[in-house]
N, C-alpha and C positions, 0 to 999 in steps of 0.2 A: 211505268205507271206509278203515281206515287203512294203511298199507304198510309190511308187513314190515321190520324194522331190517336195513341190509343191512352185513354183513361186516368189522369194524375189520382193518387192515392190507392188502399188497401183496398181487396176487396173484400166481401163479409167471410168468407171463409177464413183468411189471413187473420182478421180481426178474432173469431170463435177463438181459432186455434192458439193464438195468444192469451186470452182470456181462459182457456183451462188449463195451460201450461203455469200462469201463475197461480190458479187456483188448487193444484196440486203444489207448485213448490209453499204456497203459506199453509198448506194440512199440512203437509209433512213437517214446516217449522214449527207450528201450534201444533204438532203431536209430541215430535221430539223438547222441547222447551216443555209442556202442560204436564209430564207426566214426568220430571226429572225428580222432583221432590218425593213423590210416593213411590219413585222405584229405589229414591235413597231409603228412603224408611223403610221399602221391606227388605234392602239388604241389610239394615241395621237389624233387623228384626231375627233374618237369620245366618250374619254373625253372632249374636248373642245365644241365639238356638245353639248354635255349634259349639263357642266358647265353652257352655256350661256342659254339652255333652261330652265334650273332652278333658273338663276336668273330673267329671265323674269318672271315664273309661280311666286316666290316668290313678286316678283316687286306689279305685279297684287294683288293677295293676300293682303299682306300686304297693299297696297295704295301708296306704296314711289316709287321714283323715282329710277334706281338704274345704275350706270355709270362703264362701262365696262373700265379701263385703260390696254394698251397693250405697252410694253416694248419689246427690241430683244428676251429678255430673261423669261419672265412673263409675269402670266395677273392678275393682282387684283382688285377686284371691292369694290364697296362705295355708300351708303345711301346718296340720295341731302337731307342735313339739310337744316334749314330755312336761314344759313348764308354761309354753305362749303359744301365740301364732308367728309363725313364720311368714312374713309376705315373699311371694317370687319376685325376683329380679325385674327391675322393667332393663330387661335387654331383649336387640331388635329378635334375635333366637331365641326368645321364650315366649311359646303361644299363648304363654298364660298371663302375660305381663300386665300391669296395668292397663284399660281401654277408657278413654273418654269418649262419652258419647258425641257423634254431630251435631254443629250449631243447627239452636232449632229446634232439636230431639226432645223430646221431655219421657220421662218413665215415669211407671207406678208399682208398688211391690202388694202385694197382699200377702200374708201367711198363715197357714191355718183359717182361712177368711174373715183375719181382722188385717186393716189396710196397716202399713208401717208408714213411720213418717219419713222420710227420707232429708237427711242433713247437707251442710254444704261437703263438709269432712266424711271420710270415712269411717264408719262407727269401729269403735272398740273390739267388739263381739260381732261375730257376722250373722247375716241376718239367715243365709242358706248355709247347708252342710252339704256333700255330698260324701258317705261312708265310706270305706275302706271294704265294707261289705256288698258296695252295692245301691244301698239306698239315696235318696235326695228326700230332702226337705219338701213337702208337696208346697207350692207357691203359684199364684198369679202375678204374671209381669205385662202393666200395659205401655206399649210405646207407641207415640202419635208427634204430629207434627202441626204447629198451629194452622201451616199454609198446606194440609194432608185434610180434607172428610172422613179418609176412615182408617183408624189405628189397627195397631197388630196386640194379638197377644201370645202371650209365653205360657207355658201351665204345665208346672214340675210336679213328677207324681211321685208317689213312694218307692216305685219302684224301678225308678230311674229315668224313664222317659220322660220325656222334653218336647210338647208338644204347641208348633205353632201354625196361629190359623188369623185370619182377616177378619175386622168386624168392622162394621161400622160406628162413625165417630159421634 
């Protein structure tokens, strides 16, 4: 007996089932792609958290004094000698070496809560200290991203802590 011809094409289930398989692999592209920028930012954010908590613990430590300089684009820090500053080495084994920020990055400094201006060079004199006793320079640092809604801040207190949190932009 011979058997009915069955059906050319998909049926609607084969169809559904295709159409949420794509629909899950483009969330997951538009998750992973939408969110790569503000998760660069908040590791910039704390990178520089940590940078500056380590030069303090070092600071401490060792007994020197140690001077935080902040440029649009960089932060490099330096040993007070008996006569200058010392900048540290940009070698890959110096945690403290000079850091350029990521393309993109933009920062802002406040001290004492008047905003500084930030140069292309690094200034002369640095803008934070962190003591040999202990203390940091209390500071506001804001980083954002033009293609980020909502920046990070940094907020150095006198007594050494280094606090960062999310705001909106």
């Amino acid at each position: 007996m011979p058997r009915p011809d069955r059906a050319q094409g998909y049926s609607l289930i084969e169809v559904l089932l295709v159409v949420v398989i794509l629909g899950v692999v483009v969330a997951a592209v538009a998750l992973s792609i939408g969110g790569n920028a503000s998760r660069q930012l908040e590791a910039q954010a704390a990178r520089l958290q940590a940078l500056i908590r380590l030069g303090c613990e070092q600071s401490e430590l060792t007994g020197r004094d140690l001077g935080i300089f902040l440029s649009r684009q960089r932060i490099d820090f330096a040993w007070r000698g008996p006569d200058r500053w010392y900048p540290l080495e940009d070698a890959s084994r110096e945690p403290l070496r000079p850091r350029m920020l990521e393309e993109a990055t933009e920062w802002s400094l406040q001290r004492d809560g008047e905003r500084l201006a930030l140069t292309e060079d690094a200034p002369v004199d640095p803008q934070l200290l962190c003591l040999a006793s202990g203390e940091l320079s209390p500071f506001v640092i804001e980083i954002s991203r033009v293609d980020v809604p909502e920046r990070w801040r940094l907020e150095g207190r006198p007594d050494g802590q280094v606090l960062r949190e999310r705001g909106d932009g």
